[in-house]
N, C-alpha and C positions, 0 to 999 in steps of 0.2 A: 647472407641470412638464409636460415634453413626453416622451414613452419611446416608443422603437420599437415598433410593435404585432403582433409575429410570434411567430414558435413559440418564440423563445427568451425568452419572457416566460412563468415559470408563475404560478400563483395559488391563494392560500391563503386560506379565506374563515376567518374567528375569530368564533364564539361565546360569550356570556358562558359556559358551560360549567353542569353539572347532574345530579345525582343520578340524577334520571329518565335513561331512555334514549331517551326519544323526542324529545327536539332533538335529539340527536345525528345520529337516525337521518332526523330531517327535514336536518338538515345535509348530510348526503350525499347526498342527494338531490335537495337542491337544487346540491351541487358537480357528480356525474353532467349533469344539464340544463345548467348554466352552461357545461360544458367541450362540451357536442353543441352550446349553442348559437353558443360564439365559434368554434367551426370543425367542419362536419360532417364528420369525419375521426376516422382511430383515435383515441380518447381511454384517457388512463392517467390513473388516480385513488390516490391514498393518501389514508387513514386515519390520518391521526396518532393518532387519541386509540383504538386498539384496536393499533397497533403493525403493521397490514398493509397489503401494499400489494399494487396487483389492476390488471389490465386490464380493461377493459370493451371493449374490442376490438385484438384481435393486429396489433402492427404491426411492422416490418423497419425502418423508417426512422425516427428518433428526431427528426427534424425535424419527422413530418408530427404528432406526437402532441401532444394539449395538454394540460398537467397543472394537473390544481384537485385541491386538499387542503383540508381542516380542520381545524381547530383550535381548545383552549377556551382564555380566560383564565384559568377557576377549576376549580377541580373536576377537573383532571385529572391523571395519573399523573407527568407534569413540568411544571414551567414553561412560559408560551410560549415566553420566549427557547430555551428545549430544543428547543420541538416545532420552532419555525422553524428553527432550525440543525441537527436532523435534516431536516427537508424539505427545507431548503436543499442540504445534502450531495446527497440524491438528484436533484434537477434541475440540481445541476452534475453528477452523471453523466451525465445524458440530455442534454448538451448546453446547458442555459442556462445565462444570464449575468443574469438581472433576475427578480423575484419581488412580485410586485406582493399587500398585503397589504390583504386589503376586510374593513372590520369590519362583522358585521351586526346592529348595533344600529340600536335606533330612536332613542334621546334622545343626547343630545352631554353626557352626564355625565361624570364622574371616567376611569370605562374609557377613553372614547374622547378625553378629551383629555390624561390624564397615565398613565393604567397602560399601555396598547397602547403606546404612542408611548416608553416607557420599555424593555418588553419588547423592541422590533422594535431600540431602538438598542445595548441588551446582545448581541441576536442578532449585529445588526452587527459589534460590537468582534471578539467570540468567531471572528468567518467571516474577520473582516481578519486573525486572526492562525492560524487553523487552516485555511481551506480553500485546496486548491491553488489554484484559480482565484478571480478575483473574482466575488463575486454582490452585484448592487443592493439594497438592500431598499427598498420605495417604500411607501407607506401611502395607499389610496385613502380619500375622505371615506363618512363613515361611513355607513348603507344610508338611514335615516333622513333625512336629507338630500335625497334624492334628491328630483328635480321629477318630479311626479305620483304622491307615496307617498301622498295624500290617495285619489287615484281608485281603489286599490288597498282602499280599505275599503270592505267589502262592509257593506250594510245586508240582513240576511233578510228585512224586511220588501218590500222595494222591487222584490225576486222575484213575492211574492205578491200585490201591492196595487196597484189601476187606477191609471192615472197621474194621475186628473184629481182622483184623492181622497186628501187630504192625510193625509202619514206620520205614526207615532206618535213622540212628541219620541223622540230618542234621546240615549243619554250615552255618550261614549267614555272610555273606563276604561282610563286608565294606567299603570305602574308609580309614574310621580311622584319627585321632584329632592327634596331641602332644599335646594340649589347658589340661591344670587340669580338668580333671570330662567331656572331649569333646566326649569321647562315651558312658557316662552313657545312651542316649538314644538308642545307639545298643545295650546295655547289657539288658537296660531293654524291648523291644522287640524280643530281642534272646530267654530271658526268658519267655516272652508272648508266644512264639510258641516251648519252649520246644528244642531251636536251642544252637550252639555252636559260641558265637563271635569271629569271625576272620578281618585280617583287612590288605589293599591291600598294606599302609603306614607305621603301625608302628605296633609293634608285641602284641600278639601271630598275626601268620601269619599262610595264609592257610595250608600251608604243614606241619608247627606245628602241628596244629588240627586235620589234617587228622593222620598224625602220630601215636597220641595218639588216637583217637577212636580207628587205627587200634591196636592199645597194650590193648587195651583192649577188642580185638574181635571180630570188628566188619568190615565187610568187602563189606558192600554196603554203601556207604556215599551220601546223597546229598550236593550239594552245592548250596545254592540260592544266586546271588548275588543284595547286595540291592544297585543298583543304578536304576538310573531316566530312562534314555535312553542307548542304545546301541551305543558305540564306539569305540576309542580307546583302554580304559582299560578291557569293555568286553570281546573285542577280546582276548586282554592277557592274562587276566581272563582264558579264554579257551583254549589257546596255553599253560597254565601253567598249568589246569588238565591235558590236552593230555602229557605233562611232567611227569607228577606225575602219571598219571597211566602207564606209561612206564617204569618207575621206581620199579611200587610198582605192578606187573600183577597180582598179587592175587585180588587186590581192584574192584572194580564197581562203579564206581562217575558218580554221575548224578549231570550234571550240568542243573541247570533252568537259566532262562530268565530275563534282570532288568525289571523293572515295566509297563513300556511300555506308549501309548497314548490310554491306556484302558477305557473300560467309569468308571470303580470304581476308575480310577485316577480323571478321569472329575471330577465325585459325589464328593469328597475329596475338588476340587478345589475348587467347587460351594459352599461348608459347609463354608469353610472357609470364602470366598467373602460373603455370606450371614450373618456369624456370625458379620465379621467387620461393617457393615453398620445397 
């Protein structure tokens, strides 16, 4: 797919959606950076999942402004096909014609390859027969995907530790598929960084992992876990080392950080957005 890459293209990033408020609020924050970094110029941002919409700087000309919104799949007050077809109403005011839709997952499960893709074509139907103008809706590949989401994992260790003296095994700890072949991309990223797949859902699970490095040895572990933002599951995440090293007082687990609203998450975003258009 090839789409014109200018101000008449907005963008709507979609998260799985959550109780907590802090993906949300990394959400926007990460929309905020994505919209300064496709074009240093006035940027307008909405809020789908709070119902407001805001400038982040005043501008006269609706051409010059780039609009990035979000949006959850779950957990929130409408549908996406709703929240898309309110977003969409708003940036055919301001002048667009195309809406480019970036999911920010990591894995290529069910969301991203039949709920999103089901939503965004309801939204469709809905905009072909209510909106004055036509608007595109285009669906970029999902954030996970992306070439060099592997270097974007931070190991804590490898901050603090000489180069020439070797790391403590690590396990990347992921939500986890039951889908046929749904975590071949945590396996093969595990293996890109030299890590142990573990998985928060369905087994081996972390305590497994840790088990066995420790049978065989080894008693500094990291744990990075690969999700997007921090919330719920990070939490427990954390509350389930603090378990495990209670359990096991010999061990040392360092637990790292999810991904966060980093700029080499931005850069990732922006690849992507750039590569579809």
């Amino acid at each position: 797919m090839s789409l014109s890459f200018s101000s008449r293209t907005a963008y709507l990033l979609v998260t799985h959606g959550s109780r907590d408020p802090r993906p949300a609020i990394a959400a926007q924050a990460l929309a905020r950076q994505v919209a300064v970094h496709l074009e240093r110029s006035p940027v307008l941002q909405q809020d789908i999942n709070g119902g407001h919409f805001s400038t982040g700087f005043s501008s006269q000309n609706k051409a010059d402004t780039i609009l990035v919104g979000t949006a959850c799949l779950e957990l929130a007050p409408m549908p996406l096909h709703q929240q898309i077809v309110e977003f969409s109403d708003r940036a055919l005011q301001l002048g667009y014609s195309t809406l480019l839709i970036v999911p920010l997952f990591l894995l290529p499960g069910i969301h991203v390859r039949e709920d999103i893709p089901q939503e965004v074509a309801i939204a469709q139907r809905i905009l072909s027969q209510t909106a004055s103008h036509k608007m595109d809706l285009h669906i970029c590949p999902y954030l996970g995907s992306a070439p060099g989401i592997a270097e974007t994992i931070q190991n804590p260790k490898s901050k603090i530790q000489n180069s020439t003296t070797p790391l403590p095994p690590t396990i990347l700890l992921a939500h986890g598929s039951r889908r046929p072949g749904g975590n071949r991309p945590i396996e093969a990223i595990a293996t890109q960084l030299g890590a142990h797949p573990a998985y928060w859902s369905v087994s081996p699970g972390l305590e497994t992992q840790i088990q066995q490095l420790s049978q065989q040895g080894h008693n500094h572990i990291t744990v990075i876990p690969y999700f997007l933002f921090a919330g719920g599951i990070t939490d427990a995440i954390a509350q389930m080392v603090g378990e495990i090293s209670d359990r096991y007082p010999h061990l040392t687990l360092i637990l790292g950080q999810p991904l966060g609203a980093r700029d080499d998450i931005v850069r990732l975003i922006i690849n992507l957005v750039e590569a579809t258009q």
